[in-house]
MARKOL-205260 format. One record per residue (C-alpha): chain; x, y, z. Coordinates in steps of 0.05 Angstrom, whole numbers, plus 32768, in hexadecimal, padded with zeros to 4 digits. Layout:
residues N
   unit     c1     c2     c3
      A      X      Y      Z
...
This chain:
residues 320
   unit     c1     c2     c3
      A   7F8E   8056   7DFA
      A   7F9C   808C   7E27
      A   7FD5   8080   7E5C
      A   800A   80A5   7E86
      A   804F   80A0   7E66
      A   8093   80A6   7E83
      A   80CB   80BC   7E55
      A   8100   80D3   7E8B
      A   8102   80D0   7EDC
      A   80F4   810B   7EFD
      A   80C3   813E   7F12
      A   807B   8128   7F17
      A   8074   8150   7ED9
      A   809C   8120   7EB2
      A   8062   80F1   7EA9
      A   8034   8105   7E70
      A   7FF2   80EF   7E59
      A   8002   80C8   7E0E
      A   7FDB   80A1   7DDF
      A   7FF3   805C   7DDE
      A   7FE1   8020   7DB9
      A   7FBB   7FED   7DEB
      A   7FE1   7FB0   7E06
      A   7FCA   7F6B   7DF4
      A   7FCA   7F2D   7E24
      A   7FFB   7EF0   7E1D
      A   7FD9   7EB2   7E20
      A   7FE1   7EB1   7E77
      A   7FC8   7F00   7E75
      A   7F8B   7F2B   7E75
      A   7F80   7F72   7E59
      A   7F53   7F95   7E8C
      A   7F41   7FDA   7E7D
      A   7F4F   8003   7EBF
      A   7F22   8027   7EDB
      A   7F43   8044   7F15
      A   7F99   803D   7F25
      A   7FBB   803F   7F6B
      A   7FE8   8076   7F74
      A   8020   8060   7FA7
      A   805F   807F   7FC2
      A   808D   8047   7F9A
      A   806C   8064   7F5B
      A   808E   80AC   7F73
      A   80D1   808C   7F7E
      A   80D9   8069   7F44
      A   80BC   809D   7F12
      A   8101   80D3   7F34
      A   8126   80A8   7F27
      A   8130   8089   7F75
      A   8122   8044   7F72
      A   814F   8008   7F76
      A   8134   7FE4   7F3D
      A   8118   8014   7F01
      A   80EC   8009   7EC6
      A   810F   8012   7E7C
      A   80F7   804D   7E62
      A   80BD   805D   7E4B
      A   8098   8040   7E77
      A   804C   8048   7E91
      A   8048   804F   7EE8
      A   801F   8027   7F13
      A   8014   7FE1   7F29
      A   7FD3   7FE6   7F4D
      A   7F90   7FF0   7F2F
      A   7F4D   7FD6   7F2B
      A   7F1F   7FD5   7EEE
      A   7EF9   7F95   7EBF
      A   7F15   7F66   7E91
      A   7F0D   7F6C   7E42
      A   7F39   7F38   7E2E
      A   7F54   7EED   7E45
      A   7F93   7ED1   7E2A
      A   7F85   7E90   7E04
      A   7FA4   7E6A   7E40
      A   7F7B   7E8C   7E78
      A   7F43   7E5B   7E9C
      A   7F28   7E55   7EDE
      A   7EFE   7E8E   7EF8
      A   7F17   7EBD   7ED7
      A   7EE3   7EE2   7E9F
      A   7EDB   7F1E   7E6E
      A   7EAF   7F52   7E92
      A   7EC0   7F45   7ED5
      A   7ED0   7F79   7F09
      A   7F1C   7F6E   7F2C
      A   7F50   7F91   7F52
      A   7F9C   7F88   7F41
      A   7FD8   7F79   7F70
      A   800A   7F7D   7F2C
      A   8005   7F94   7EE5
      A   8036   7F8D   7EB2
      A   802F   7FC7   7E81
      A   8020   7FF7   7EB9
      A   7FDB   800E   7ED5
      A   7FD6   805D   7ECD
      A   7FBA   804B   7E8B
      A   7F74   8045   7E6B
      A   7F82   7FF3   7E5D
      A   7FB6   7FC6   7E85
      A   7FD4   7F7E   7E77
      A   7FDC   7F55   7EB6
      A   7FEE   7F0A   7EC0
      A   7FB2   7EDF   7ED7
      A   7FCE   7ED6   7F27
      A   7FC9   7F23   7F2F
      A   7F7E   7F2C   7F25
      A   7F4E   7F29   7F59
      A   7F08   7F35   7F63
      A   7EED   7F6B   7F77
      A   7EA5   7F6B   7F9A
      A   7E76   7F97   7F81
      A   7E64   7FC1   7FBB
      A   7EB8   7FD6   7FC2
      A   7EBE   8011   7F7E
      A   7EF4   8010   7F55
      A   7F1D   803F   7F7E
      A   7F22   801A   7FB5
      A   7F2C   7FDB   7F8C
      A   7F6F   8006   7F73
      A   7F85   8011   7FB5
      A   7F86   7FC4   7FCE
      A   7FCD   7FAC   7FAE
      A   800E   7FCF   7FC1
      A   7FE9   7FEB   8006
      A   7FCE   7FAB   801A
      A   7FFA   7F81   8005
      A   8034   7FAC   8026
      A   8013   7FAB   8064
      A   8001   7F62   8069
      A   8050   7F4D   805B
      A   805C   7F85   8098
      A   802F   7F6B   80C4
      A   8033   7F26   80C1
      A   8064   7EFF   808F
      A   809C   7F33   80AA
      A   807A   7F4A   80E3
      A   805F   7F0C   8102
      A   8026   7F26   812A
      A   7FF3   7F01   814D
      A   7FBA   7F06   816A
      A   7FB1   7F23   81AE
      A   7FF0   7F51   819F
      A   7FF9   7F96   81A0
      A   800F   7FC2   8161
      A   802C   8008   814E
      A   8018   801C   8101
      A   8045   805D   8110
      A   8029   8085   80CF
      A   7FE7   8063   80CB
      A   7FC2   8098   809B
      A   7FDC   8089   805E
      A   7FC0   804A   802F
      A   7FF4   8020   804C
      A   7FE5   8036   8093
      A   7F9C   802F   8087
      A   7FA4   7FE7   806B
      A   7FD0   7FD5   80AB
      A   7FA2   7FEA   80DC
      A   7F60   7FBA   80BF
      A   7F8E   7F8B   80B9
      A   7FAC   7F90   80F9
      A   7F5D   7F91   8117
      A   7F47   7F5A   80EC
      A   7F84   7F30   8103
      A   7F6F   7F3A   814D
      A   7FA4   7F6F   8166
      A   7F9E   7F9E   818C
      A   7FA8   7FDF   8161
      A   7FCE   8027   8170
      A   7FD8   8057   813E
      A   7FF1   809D   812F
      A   7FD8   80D0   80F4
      A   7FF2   811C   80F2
      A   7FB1   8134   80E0
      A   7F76   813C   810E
      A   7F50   8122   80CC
      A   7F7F   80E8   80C8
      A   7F77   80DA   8111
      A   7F35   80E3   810D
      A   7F30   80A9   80D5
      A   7F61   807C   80FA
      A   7F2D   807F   813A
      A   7EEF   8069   8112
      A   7F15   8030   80F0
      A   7F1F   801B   8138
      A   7F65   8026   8148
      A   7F79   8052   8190
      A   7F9B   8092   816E
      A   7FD6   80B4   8185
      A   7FEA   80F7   8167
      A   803D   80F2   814E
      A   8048   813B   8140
      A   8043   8147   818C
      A   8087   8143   81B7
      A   8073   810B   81EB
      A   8049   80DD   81C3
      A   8077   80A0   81BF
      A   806D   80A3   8208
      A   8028   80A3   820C
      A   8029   8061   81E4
      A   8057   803B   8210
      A   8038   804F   8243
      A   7FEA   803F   822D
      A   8006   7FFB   8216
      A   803A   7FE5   823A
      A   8069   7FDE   8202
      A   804F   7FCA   81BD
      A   8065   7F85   81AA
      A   806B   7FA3   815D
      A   8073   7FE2   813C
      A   8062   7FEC   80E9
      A   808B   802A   80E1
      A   8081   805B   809B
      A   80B4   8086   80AA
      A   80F4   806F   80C5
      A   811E   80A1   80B6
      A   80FE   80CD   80EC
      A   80E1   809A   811B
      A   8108   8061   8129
      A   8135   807A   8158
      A   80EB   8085   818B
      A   80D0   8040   8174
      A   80FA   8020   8198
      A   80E7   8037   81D8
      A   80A8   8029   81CA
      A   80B1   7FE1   81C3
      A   80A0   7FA8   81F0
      A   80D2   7F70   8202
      A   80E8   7F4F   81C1
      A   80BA   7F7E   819C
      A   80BE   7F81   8154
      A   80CE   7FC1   8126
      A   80BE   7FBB   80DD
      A   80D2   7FF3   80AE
      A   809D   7FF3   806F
      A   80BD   8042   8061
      A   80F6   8077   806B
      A   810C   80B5   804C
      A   814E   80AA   805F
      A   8183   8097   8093
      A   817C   809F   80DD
      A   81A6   809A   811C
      A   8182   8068   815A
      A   819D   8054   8198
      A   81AB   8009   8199
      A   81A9   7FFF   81DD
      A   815B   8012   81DF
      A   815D   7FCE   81AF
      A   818A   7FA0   81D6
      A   8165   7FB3   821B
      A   811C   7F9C   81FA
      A   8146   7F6A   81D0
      A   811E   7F84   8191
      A   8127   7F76   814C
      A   8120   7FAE   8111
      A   810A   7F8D   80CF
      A   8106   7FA2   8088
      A   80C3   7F97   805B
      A   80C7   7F9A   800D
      A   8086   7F7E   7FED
      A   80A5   7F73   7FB1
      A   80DA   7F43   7FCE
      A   809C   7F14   7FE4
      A   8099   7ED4   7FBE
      A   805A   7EC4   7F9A
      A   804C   7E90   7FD0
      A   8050   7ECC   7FFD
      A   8024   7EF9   7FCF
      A   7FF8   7EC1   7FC4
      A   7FF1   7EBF   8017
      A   7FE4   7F08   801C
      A   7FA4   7F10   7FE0
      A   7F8A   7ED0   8005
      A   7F83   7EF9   804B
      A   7F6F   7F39   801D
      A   7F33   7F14   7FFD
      A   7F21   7EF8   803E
      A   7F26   7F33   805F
      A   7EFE   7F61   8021
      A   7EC9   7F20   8026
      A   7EBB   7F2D   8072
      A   7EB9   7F7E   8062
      A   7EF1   7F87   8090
      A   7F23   7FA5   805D
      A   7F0C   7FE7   8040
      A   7F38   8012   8020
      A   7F31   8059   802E
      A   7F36   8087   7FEE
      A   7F4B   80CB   7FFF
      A   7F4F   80E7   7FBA
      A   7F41   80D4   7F71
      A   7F6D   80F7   7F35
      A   7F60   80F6   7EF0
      A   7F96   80D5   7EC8
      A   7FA3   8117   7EAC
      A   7FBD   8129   7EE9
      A   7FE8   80FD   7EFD
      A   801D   812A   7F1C
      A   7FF4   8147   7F48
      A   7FE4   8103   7F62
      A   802C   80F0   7F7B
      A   8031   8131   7F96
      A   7FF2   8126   7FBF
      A   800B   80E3   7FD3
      A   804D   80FA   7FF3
      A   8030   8131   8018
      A   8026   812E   805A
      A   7FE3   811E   8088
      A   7FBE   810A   8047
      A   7F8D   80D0   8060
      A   7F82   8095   8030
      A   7F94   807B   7FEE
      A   7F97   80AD   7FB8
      A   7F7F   8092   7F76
      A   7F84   809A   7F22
      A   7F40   8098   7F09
      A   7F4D   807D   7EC6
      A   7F10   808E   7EA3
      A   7F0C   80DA   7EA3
């Protein structure tokens, strides 16, 4: 099978299309050949080489994808049957590849009016964004959130979350196009690259009782002042370190809280794909593809994910 290969960290032109023999399923697996692979900002980090926890070399990117299953491990009952269309929130041999082994509790279906793209863009993003927003977050509904960077598949997944959880929704996009997108999802749009901005949302909301912030390393320091009493800040990114002011914490008495989704337990993950299916069942989680790759290239794909005002999920088509 075709796949992208890793033999060193670096560059995005360290990953190289190779032929690889295709993976076969334990007896609690499934091969599904993938049709389409999630490209996320994690996948950058760890492929340079900047990642806490890295893969043993070689190793094959990508844990979200979305494609049909060709193959059930002798173990595998339930629902669960050769032909059917799914979306993944884990694989274990790596999903920029033409086939994929996954254990049974990461596959999903996938309804047949969402494509394959956007099936490959419901794992890390949606996941990430439902640990944010409520198992670290802890909104409710009636309350008012910040998704400070909402353009992005992350930020996208946040906000029809946020709106399908009953909050009351502010955003901010770079982009006119991004801001543009964030308005027709429903969200009221606020433009961060201008000087007074943070202003204008305290102001319009009185405080936001909880912010889902992308970019710490430039923002935090503002968030805070944006907050409502005992409003909530919880960091899902940052590019690095940043200076705040604490007493803009201890005069709101806010709390700033970390989000990993790959620290959630798989009670936790098992919590989050519930609310995603219910959510995909009602049609009020949609991801937005921005743009589709071929495998072949693959670096230009995490370059196009870490650029800035890009709006949506950018995707591997698998296939081509």
């Amino acid at each position: 099978m075709k796949a992208i290969q890793v033999c060193e960290f670096g560059a995005p032109e360290v990953m190289k299309v190779a032929t690889l023999p295709e993976p076969q399923p334990d007896a609690a697996q499934v091969l599904v050949r993938v049709a389409a692979a999630g490209v996320n900002p994690v996948d950058v980090y760890i492929r340079s080489g900047q990642y806490g926890r890295l893969p043993s070399l070689p190793y094959t990117p990508g844990s979200d994808g979305a494609g049909m299953i060709v193959a059930l491990g002798s173990g595998i009952g339930g629902n669960l049957q050769v032909g059917q269309r799914l979306w993944l929130s884990g694989c274990n041999t790596g999903s920029y590849a033409g086939f994929a082994v996954c254990d049974a509790r990461d596959v999903h279906p996938l309804p047949t009016w969402m494509s394959y793209a956007q099936g490959a863009a419901l794992g890390v993003p949606y996941m990430t964004a439902f640990r944010a927003l409520i198992q670290r977050g802890g909104a409710k509904p009636g309350e008012t959130v910040l998704i400070h960077g909402g353009t992005g598949g992350t930020g996208v997944a946040a906000v029809q979350l946020a709106l399908s959880s009953g909050l009351r929704v502010f955003a901010t996009g770079g982009s006119a196009a991004g801001r543009a997108m964030l308005a027709k999802l429903g969200a009221e749009v606020f433009d961060h690259g201008t000087a007074d901005y943070w202003a204008s949302v305290r102001d319009t909301s009185g405080g936001v009782d909880l912010i889902v912030e992308m970019l710490a390393n430039q923002n935090l320091d503002r968030d805070l002042e944006m907050l409502a009493k005992g409003g909530r800040i919880v960091i899902v990114g940052s590019r690095g370190r940043v200076e705040i002011n604490p007493r803009h914490a201890m005069i709101r008495e806010a709390e700033i809280r970390g989000v990993m989704a790959s620290n959630a337990t798989w009670e936790e993950r098992a919590e989050a794909v519930t609310a995603i299916m219910s959510g995909i069942e009602k049609r009020e989680l949609s991801p937005v593809v921005q743009r589709e790759f071929p495998m072949s290239e693959a670096p230009g794909a995490h370059q196009a994910v870490m650029a800035p005002g890009h709006c949506g999920k950018v995707v591997l088509n698998c296939e081509s």
